[in-house]
FISE-938526 format. One record per atom (N, C-alpha, C, O): y, z, x; residue in three letters. Coordinates in steps of 0.001 Angstrom, whole numbers, padded with zeros to 6 digits, always signed. Atoms other than C-alpha are relative to their C-alpha. Layout:
YZXALA
...
This chain:
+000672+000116-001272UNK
+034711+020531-019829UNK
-001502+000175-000160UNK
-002386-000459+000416UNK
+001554-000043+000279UNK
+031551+021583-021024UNK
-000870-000861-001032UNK
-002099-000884-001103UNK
+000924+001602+000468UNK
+030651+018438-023285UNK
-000005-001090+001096UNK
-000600-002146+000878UNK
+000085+001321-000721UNK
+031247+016257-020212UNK
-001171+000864+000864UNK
-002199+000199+000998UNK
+001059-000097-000835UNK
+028969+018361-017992UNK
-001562-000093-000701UNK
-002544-000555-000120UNK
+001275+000581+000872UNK
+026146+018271-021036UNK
+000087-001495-000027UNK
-001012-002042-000115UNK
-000528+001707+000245UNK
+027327+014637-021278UNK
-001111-000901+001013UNK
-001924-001800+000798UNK
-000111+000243-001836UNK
+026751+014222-017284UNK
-001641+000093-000191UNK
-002444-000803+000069UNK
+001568-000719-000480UNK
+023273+016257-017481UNK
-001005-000882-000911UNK
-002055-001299-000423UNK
+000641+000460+000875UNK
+021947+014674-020470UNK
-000411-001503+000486UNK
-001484-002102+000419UNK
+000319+001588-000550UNK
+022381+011245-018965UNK
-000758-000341+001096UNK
-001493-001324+001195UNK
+000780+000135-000685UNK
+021038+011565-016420UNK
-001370+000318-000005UNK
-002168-000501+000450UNK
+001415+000058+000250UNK
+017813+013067-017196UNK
-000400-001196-000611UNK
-001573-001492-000382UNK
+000145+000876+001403UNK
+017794+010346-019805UNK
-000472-001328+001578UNK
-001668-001561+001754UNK
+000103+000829-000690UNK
+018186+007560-016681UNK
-001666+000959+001422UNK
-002578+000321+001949UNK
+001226-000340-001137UNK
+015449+009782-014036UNK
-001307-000585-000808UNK
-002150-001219-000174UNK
+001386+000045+000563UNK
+012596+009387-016885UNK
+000097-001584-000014UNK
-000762-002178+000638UNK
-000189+001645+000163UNK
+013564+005625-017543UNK
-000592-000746+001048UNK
-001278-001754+000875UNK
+000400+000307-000954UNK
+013033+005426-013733UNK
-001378-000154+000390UNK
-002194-001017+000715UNK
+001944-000500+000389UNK
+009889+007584-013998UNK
-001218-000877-000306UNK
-002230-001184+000324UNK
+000902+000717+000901UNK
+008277+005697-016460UNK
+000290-001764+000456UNK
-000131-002596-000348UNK
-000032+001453-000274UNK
+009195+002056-014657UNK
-001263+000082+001516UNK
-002140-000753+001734UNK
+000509+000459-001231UNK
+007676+002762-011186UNK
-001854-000093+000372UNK
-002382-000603+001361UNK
+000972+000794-000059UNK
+004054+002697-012169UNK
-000537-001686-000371UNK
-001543-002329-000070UNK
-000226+001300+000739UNK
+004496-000470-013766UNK
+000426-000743+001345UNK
-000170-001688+001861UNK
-000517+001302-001044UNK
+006463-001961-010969UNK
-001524+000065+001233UNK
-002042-001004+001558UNK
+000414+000179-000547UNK
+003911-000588-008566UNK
-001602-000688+000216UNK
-002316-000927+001190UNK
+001404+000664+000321UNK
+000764-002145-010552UNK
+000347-001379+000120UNK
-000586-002116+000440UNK
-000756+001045-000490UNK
+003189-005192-010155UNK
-000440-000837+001262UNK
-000923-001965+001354UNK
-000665+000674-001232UNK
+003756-005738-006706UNK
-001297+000518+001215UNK
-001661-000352+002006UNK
+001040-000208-000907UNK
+000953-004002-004514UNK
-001258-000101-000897UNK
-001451-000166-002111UNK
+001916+000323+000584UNK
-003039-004410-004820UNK
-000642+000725+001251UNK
-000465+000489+002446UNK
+001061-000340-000930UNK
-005661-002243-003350UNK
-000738-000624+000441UNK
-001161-001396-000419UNK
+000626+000119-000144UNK
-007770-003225-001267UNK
-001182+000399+000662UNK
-001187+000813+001821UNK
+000988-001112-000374UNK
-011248-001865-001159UNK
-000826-000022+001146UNK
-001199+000988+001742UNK
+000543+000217-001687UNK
-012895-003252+001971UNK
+001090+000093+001390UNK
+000981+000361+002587UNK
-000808-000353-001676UNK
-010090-003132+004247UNK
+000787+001783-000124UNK
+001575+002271+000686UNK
-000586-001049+000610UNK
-009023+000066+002798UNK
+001680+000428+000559UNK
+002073+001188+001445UNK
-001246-000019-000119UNK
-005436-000302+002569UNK
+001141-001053-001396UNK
+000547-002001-001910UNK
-001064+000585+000648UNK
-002247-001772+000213UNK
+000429-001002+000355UNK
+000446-001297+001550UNK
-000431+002177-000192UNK
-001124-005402+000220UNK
+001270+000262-001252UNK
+001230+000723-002393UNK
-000914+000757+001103UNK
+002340-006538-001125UNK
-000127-001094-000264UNK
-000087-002027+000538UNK
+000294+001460+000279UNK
+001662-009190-003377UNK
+001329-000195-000898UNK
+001102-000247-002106UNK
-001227+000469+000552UNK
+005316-009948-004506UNK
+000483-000760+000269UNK
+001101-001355-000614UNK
+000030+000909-000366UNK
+005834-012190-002316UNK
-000690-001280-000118UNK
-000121-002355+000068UNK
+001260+001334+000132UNK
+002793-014694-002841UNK
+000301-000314-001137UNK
+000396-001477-001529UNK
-000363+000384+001713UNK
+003698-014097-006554UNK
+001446-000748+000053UNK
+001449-001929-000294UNK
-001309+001101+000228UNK
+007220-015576-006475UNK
-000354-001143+000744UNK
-000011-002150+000124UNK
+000160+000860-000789UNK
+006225-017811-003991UNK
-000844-001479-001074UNK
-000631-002671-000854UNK
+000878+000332+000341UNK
+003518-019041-006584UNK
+001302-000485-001228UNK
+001611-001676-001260UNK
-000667+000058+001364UNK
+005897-019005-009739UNK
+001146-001777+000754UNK
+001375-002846+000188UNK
-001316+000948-000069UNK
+008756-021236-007542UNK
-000809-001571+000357UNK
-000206-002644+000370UNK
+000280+000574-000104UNK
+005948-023188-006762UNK
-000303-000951-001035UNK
-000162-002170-000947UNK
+000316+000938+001680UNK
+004862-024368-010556UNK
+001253-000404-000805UNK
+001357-001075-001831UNK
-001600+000891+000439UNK
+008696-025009-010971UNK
+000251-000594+000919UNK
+001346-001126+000738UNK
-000511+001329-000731UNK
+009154-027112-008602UNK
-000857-000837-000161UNK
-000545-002011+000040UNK
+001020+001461+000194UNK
+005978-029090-009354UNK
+000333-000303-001187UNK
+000184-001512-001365UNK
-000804+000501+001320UNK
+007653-029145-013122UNK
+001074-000697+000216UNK
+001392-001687-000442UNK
-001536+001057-000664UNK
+010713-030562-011571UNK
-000278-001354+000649UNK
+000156-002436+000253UNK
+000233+001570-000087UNK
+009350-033251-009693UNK
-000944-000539-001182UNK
-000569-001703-001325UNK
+000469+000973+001021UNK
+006946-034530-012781UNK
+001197-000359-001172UNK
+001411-001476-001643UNK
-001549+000475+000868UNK
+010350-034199-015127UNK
+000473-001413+000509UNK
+000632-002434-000161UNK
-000599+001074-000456UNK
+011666-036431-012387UNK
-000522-001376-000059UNK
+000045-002437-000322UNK
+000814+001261+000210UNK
+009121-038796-012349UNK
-000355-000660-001060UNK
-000654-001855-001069UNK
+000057+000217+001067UNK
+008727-038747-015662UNK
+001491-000964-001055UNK
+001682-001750-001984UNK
-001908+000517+000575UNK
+012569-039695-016625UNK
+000676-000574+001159UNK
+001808-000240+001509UNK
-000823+000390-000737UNK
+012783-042207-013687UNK
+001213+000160+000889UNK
+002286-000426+001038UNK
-001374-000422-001301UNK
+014716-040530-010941UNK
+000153-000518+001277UNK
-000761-001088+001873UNK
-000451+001204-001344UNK
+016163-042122-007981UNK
-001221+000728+001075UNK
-001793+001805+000904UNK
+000827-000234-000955UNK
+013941-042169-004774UNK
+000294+001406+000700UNK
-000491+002354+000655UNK
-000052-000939-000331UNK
+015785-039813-002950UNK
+000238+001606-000812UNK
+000681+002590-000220UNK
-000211-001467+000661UNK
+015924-036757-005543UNK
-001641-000135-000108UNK
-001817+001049-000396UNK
+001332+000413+000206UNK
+011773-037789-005845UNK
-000361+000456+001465UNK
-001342+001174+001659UNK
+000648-000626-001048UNK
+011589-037144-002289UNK
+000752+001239+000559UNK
+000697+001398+001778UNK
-000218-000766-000443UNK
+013243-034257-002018UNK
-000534+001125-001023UNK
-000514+002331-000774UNK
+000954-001017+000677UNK
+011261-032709-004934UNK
-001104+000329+000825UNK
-001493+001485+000990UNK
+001382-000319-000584UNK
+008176-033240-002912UNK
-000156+000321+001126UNK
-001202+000499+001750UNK
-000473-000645-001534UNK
+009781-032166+000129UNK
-000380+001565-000311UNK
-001256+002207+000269UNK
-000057-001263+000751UNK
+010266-028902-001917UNK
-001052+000577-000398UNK
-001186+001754-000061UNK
+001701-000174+000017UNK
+006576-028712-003065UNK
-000910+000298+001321UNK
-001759+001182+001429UNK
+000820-000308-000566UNK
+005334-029301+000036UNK
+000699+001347+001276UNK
-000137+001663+002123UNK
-000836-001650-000385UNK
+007875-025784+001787UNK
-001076+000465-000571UNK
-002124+000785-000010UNK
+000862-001352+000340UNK
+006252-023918-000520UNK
-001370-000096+000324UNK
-001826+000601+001231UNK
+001604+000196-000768UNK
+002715-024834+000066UNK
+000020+000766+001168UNK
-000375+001927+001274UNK
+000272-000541-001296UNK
+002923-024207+003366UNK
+000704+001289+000543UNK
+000529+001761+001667UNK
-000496-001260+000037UNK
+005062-021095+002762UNK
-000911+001378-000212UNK
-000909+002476+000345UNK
+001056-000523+000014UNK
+002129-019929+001204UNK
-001287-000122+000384UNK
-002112+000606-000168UNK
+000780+000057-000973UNK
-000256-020805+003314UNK
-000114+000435+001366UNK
-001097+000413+002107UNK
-000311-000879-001242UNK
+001354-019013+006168UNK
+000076+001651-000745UNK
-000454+002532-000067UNK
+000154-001196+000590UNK
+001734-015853+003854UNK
-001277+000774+000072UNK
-001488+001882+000566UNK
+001235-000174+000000UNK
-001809-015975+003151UNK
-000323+000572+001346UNK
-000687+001738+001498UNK
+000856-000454-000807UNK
-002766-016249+006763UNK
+000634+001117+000853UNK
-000055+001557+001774UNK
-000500-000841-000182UNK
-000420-013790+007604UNK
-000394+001485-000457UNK
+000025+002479+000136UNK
+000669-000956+000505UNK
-002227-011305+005668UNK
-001521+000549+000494UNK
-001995+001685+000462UNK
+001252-000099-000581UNK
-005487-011760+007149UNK
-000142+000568+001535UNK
-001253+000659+002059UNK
């Protein structure tokens, strides 16, 4: 009984520091100071927003590139132009 409660204790400290040591990292990540409005901004959102955006503009030039039918061509650039304006409402949503 008493190697499972060292077992128990050990592990877990082992998983709190793991935690510890992730959440400055995540939080240099995902928020940004800012010094004139003096306040925190999540930028995790704009960032994926940004990433799904340069894969989907890789997806439609693939397509275009390797002759793809009209309608998968316009529904890439359907898809391009969501996000755009996904992030362009984000943006002004922030302001």
């Amino acid at each position: 009984m008493s190697t499972k409660i060292k077992s128990l204790l050990s592990s877990t400290v082992l998983a709190g520091s793991l935690i510890l040591s992730a959440a400055p990292v995540m939080a240099r990540e995902y928020w940004h100071w800012y010094e004139k409005d003096h306040r925190w901004e999540h930028r995790a959102n704009i960032r994926s927003d940004r990433q799904d955006l340069a894969q989907a503009k890789r997806q439609l030039e693939y397509d275009r590139a390797h002759h793809a039918g009209r309608r998968t061509i316009a529904q890439d650039e359907a898809r391009v132009r969501d996000i755009e304006r996904d992030i362009r409402a984000d943006l002004h949503a922030q302001r």
